[in-house]
N, C-alpha and C positions, 0 to 999 in steps of 0.2 A: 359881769360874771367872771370870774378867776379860775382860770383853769388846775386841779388837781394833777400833777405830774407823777406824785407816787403812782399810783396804777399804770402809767403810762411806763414809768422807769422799769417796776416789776416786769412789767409785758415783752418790752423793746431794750432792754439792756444788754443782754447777753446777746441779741443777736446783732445788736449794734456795736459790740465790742469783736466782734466774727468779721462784722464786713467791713471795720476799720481796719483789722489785723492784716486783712488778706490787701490793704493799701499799704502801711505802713510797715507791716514787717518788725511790729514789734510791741507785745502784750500790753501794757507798763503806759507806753504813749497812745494805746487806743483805748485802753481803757481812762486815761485822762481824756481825752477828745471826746469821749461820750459823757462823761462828769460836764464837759464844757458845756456841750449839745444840748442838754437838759438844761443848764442854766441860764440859754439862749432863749430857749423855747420858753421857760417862766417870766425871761424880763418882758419878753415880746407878747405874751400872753396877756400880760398884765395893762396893756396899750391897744392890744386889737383883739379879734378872735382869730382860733386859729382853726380852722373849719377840718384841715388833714392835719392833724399834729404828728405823726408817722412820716408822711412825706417831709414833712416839716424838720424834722429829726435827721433823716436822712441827708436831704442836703444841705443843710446847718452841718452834720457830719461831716460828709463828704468835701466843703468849703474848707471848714479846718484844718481836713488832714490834707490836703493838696496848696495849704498854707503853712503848713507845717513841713509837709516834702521841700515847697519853693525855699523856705525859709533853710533847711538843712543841706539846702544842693550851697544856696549862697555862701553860708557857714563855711561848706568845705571847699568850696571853688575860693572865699578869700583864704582861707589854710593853704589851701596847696599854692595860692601865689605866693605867700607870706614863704614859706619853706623854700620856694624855687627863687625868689627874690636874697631870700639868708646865702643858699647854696651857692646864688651866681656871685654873688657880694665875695662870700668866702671865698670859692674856687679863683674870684678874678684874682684876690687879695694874695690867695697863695700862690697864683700861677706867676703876678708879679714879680714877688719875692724870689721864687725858684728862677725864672729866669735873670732880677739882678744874681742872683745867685752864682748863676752858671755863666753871665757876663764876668762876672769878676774872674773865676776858674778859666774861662776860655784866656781870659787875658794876663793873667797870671804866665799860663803854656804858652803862651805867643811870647812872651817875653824874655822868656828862655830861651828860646829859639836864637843862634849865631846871626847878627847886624845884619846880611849879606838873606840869608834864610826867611828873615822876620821878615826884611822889606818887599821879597816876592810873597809872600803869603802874604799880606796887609794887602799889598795893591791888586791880587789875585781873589784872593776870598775875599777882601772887606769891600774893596774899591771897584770891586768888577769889573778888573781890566782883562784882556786877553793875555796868553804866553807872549804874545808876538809886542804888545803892548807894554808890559812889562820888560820884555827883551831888550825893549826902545830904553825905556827912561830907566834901566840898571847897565844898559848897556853889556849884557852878556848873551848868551843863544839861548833861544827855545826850549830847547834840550838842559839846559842849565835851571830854565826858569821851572821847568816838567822836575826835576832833581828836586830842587827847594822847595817845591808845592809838596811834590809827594813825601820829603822827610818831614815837612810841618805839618801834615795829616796825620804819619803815623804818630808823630812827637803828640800832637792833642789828644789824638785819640788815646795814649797811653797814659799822658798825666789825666786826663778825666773818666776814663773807666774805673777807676778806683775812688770817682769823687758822684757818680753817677746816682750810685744810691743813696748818696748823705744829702743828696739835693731837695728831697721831700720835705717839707713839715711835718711828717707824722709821726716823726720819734720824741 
């Protein structure tokens, strides 16, 4: 015996398209999940009986759409890795660049810098030695080595504030 669905779709369609909506959150796809629902119920009908074809409907329904959520969460959960994977990709890619960038600027201004000047700032900011340290191996005072740090900070900081903004990729 073959079960008739028309009468069944007339009866439970629209209110099968109600309780998918209020899952899914959106007209278009519950109204496909109940075209589904029905065609579930026919193939299965046609191999057993189906003694509650309403329940039957329901969680055939309900299966779907909660395969249908599963399936749209993984959707966007590999989106938003795919985007955050582009972004880190990009950003490491520029952040790279900006810092050879700003390597090359930094050492450009160090180079500038009078022999005597350059070597306390080299051994002071690059080599992370002490004043006192530095005092040693230039063989001058402290106060000497305090003189040349502080004019090769202001000297950097004046040849690269002007280069500070051109450092971006976004022009």
């Amino acid at each position: 015996m073959t079960l008739d669905i028309t009468p069944l779709y007339q009866l439970y369609r629209q209110e099968l398209v109600n309780y998918l909506f209020r899952m899914v959150n959106c007209h278009e796809t519950a109204q496909d999940l109940v075209q589904e629902s029905y065609l579930v119920l026919a193939r299965s009908a046609a191999g057993e009986v189906i003694s509650q074809p309403r329940g039957f409907l329901y969680r055939t329904a309900s299966n779907l759409a909660l395969d249908h959520l599963r399936h749209n969460k993984v959707v966007a959960r590999h989106a938003e890795a795919t985007v955050m994977l582009d972004e880190a990709d990009h950003t490491s890619t520029e952040t790279e660049i900006s810092k050879t960038q700003w390597r090359v600027l930094l050492g450009a201004a160090i180079a500038e810098l009078p022999p005597r000047c350059r070597d306390a700032f080299i051994l002071h900011k690059i080599h992370g030695l002490s004043y006192r340290e530095v005092a040693q191996r230039l063989s001058i005072s402290e106060s000497a080595v305090e003189k040349h740090i502080t004019k090769g900070l202001l000297h950097c900081r004046k040849r690269l504030t002007g280069h500070l903004d051109h450092v971006s990729l976004k022009d």
